[in-house]
TINULO-439504 format. One record per atom (N, C-alpha, C, O): residue in one letter; x, y, z. Coordinates in steps of 0.2 Angstrom, whole numbers, plus 5000, padded with zeros to 4 digits. Example, Ala and Ser with C-alpha at 12.3 -4.5 7.8 and 13.67 -1.06 7.14 Angstrom:
# TINULO-439504
A506649725039/A506249785039/A506649845039/A507149835042/S506449895035/S506849955036/S506450005039/S506750065040/
END
This chain:
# TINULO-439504
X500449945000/X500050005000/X500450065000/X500950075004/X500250134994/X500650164997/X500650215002/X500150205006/X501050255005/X500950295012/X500350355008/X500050395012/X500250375001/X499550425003/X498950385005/X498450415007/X498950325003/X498350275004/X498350275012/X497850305014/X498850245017/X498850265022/X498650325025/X498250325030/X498850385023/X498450445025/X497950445022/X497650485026/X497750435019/X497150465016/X496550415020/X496050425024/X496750365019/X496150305023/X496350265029/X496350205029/X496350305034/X496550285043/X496450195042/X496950155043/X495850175040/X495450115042/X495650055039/X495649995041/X496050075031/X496250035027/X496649985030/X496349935027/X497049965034/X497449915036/X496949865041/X497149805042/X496449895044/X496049845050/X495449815043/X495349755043/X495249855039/X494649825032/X495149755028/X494949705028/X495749775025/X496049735023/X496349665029/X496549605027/X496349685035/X496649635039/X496149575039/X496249515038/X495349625040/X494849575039/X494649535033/X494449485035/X494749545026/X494849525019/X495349475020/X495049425017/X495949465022/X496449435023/X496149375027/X496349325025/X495749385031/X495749325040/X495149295034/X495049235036/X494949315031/X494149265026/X494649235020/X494449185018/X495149255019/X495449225012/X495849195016/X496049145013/X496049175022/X496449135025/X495749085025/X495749045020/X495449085028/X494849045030/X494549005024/X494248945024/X494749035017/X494548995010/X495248955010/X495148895010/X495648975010/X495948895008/X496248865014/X496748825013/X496048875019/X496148835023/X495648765022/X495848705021/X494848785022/X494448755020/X494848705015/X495048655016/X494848735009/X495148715003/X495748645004/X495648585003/X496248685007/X496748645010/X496448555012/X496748495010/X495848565018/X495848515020/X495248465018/X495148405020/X494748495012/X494448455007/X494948445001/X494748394998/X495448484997/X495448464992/X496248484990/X496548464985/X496548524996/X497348544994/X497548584985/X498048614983/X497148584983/X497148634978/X497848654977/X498048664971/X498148674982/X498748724982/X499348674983/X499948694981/X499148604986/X499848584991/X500048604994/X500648584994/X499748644998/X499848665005/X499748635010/X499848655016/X499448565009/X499648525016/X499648465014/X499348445009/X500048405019/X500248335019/X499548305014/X499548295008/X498948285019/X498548245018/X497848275017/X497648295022/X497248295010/X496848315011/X496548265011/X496848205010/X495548275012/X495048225011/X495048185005/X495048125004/X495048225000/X495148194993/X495648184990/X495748154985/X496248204994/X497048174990/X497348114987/X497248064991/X497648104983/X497648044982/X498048004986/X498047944985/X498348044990/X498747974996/X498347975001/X498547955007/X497847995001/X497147995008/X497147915009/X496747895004/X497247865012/X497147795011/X496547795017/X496347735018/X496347845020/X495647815024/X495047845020/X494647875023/X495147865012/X494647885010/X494147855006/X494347825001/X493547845006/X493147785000/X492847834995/X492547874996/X493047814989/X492747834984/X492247824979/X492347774975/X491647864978/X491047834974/X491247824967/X491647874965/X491047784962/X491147794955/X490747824950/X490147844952/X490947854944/X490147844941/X489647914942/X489147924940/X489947954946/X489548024947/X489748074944/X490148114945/X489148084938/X489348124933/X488848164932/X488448174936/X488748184926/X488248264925/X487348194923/X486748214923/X487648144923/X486748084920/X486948084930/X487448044931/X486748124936/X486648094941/X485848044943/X485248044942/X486248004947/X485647954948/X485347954955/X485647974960/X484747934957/X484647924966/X485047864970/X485147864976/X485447814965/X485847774966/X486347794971/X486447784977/X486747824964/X487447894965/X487447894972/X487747864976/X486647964975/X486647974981/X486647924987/X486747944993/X486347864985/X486347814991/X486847804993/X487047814999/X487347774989/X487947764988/X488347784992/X488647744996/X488447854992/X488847884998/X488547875003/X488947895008/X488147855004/X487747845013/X487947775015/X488147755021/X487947745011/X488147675012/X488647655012/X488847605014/X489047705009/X489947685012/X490247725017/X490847715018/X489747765023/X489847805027/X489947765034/X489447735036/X490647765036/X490347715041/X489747725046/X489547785046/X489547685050/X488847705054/X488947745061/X488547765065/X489747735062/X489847775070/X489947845069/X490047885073/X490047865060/X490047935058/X489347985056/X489248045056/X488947935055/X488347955054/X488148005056/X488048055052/X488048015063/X487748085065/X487948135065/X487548175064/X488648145064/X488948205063/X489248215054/X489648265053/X489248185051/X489348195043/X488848235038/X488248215037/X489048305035/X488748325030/X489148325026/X489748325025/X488548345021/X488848345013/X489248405012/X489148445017/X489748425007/X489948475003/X490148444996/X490448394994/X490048504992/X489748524984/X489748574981/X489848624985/X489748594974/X489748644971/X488848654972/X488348624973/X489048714969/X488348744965/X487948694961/X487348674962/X488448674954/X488048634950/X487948574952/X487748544948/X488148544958/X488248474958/X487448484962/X486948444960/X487348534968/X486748544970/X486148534965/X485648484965/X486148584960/X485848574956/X485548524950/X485048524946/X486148494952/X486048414950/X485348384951/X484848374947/X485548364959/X485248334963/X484348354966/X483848324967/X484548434965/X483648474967/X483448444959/X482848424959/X483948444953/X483448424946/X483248354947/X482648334946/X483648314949/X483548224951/X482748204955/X482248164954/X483048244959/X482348244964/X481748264962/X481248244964/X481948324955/X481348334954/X480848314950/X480348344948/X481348254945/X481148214941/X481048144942/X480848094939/X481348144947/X481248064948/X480748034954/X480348074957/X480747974956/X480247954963/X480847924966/X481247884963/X480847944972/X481247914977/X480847864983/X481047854989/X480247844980/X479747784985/X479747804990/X479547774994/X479847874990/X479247884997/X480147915002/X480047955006/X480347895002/X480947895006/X481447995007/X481448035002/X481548005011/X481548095012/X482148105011/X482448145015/X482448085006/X483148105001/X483348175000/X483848205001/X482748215000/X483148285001/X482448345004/X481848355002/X482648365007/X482448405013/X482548475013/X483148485012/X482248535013/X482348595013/X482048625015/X481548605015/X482048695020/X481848745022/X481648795017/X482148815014/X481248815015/X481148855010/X481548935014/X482048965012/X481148955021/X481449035026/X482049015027/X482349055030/X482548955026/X483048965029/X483548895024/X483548835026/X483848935019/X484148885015/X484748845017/X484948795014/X485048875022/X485548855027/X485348775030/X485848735032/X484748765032/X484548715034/X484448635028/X484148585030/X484648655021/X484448605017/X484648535018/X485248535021/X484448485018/X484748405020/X484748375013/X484448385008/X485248325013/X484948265009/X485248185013/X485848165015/X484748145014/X484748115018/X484848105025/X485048065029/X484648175026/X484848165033/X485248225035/X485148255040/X485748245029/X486348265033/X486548325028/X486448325022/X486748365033/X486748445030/X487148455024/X487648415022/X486848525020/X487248505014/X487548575014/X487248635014/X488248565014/X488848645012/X488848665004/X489048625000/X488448715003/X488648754995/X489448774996/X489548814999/X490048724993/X490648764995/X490948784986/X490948764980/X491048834989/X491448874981/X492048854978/X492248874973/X492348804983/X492848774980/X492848714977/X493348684975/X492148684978/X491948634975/X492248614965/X492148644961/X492648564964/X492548564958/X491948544953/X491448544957/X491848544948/X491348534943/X491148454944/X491548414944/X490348444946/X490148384943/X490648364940/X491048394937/X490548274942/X490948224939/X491848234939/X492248204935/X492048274943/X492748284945/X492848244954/X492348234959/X493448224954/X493648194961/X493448244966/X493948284967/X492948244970/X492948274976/X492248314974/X491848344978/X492148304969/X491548364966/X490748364972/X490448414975/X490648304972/X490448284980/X490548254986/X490448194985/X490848264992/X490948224998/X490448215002/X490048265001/X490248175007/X490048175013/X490548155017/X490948115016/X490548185021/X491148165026/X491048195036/X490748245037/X491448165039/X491348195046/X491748205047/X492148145047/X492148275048/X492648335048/X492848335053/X493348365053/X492548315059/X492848315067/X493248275066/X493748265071/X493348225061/X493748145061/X494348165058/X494648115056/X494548225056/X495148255052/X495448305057/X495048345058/X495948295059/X496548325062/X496648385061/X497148385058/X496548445062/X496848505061/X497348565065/X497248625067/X497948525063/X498648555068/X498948615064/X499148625059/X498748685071/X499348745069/X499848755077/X499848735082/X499948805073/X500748805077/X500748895080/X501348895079/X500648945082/X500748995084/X500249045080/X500449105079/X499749035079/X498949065076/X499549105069/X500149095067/X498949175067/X498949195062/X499449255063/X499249295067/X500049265059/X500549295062/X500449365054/X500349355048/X500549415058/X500849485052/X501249505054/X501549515060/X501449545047/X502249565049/X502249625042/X502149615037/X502249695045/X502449745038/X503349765038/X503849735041/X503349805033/X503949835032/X503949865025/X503849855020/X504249945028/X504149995025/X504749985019/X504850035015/X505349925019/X506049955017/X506049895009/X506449905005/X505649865009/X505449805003/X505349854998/X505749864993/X504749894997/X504749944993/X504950014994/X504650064991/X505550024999/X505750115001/X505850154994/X505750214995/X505950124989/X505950174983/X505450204981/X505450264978/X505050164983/X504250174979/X503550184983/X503050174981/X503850204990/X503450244995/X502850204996/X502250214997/X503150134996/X502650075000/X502750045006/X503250025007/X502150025009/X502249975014/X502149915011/X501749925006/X502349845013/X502149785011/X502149775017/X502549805021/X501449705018/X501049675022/X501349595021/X501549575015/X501249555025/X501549495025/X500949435031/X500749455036/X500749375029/X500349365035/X500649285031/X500849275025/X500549235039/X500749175038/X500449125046/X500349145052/X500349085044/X499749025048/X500448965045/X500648965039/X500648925052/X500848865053/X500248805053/X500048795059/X500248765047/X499448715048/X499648645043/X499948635037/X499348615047/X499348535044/X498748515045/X498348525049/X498648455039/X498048445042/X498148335041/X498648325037/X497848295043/X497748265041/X497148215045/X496848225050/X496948135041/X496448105045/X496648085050/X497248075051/X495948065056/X496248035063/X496447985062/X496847965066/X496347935056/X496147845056/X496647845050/X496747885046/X496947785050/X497547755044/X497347755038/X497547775032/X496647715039/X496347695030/X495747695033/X495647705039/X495347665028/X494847655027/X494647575030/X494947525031/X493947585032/X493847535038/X493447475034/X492947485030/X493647405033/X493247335033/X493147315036/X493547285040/X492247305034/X491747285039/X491847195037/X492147155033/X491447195041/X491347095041/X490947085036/X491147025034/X490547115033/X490147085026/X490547125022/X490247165018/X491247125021/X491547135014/X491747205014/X492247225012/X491147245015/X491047335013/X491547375015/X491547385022/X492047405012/X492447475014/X492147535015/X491747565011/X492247565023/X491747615024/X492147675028/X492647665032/X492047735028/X492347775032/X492147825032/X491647835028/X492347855035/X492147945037/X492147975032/X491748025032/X492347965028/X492548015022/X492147985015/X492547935014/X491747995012/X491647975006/X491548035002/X491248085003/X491948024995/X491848074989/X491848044983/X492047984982/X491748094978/X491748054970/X492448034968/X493048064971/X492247984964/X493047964961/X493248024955/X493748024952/
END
């Protein structure tokens, strides 16, 4: 920033601090659904995740199959606390699924009309996240329980300026960094006695 921006706008460094603590906040999220960046050892959908179960076959033809599927590879000790996360279109998927198909009767997706925040689909809350990839990509939909994911920092969110990086050009530079790892609590993925690989974590292949 330069020092007339400083003068002129007192507030700019507390507005931008806040901007910054929300952009930390996206890819942290990021990081620990999908590492995007490789910014950390193990995400939920990475490829070395070995406690992760993967659905096949979920593409833009979504089926009400697709959705059982991930409920059925969730282990049952996770149930209660696992929701969904998705994009936009993949939501949209699924509200058009429902809204052309019959699901026998059974309460596959659930909505509050005053309070969209509250949407379900089987049970279990669904995150709009923006970092979702595109339908039919790895990770495009997960259900997973997020308490069963590890999430290690090391001396909170640190800043640091310095007027002398740009002294020729009458700037200050701002600098901010978070020490974080993230990884799952459990080794792999869990086999049950009838055969079934199941865990906390389910997402598309």
């Amino acid at each position: 920033m330069s020092d007339e921006i400083l003068r002129d706008c007192p507030n700019i460094v507390d507005n931008v601090s806040g901007m910054v603590g929300q952009s930390f906040g996206w890819t942290i999220d990021d990081a620990i659904l999908y590492n995007t960046a490789s910014l950390v050892d193990t995400s939920v959908t990475g490829s070395n995740c070995a406690s992760t179960v993967s659905i096949s076959n979920v593409a833009a033809n979504l089926t009400t199959k697709n959705i059982k599927d991930f409920e059925s590879k969730l282990a049952p000790s996770y149930k209660a606390n696992a929701e969904w996360y998705m994009g936009l279109d993949s939501w949209a998927a699924i509200e058009d699924l429902v809204a052309r198909s019959s699901t026998g009767g059974y309460p596959v997706l659930a909505r509050n009309l005053d309070e969209a925040e509250k949407r379900t689909l089987l049970g279990h809350k669904v995150n709009i996240m923006e970092q979702s990839p595109a339908l039919g990509s790895t990770g495009s939909i997960i259900l997973a329980d997020l308490a069963q994911q590890a999430v290690i920092t090391k001396g909170g969110l640190l800043g640091a300026m310095s007027i002398h990086v740009q002294f020729l050009t009458v700037q200050n530079t701002y600098r901010w960094t978070i020490r974080l790892n993230t990884a799952p609590l459990i080794a792999s993925k869990i086999l049950l006695p009838c055969g079934l690989y199941v865990s906390p974590f389910v997402t598309a292949a």
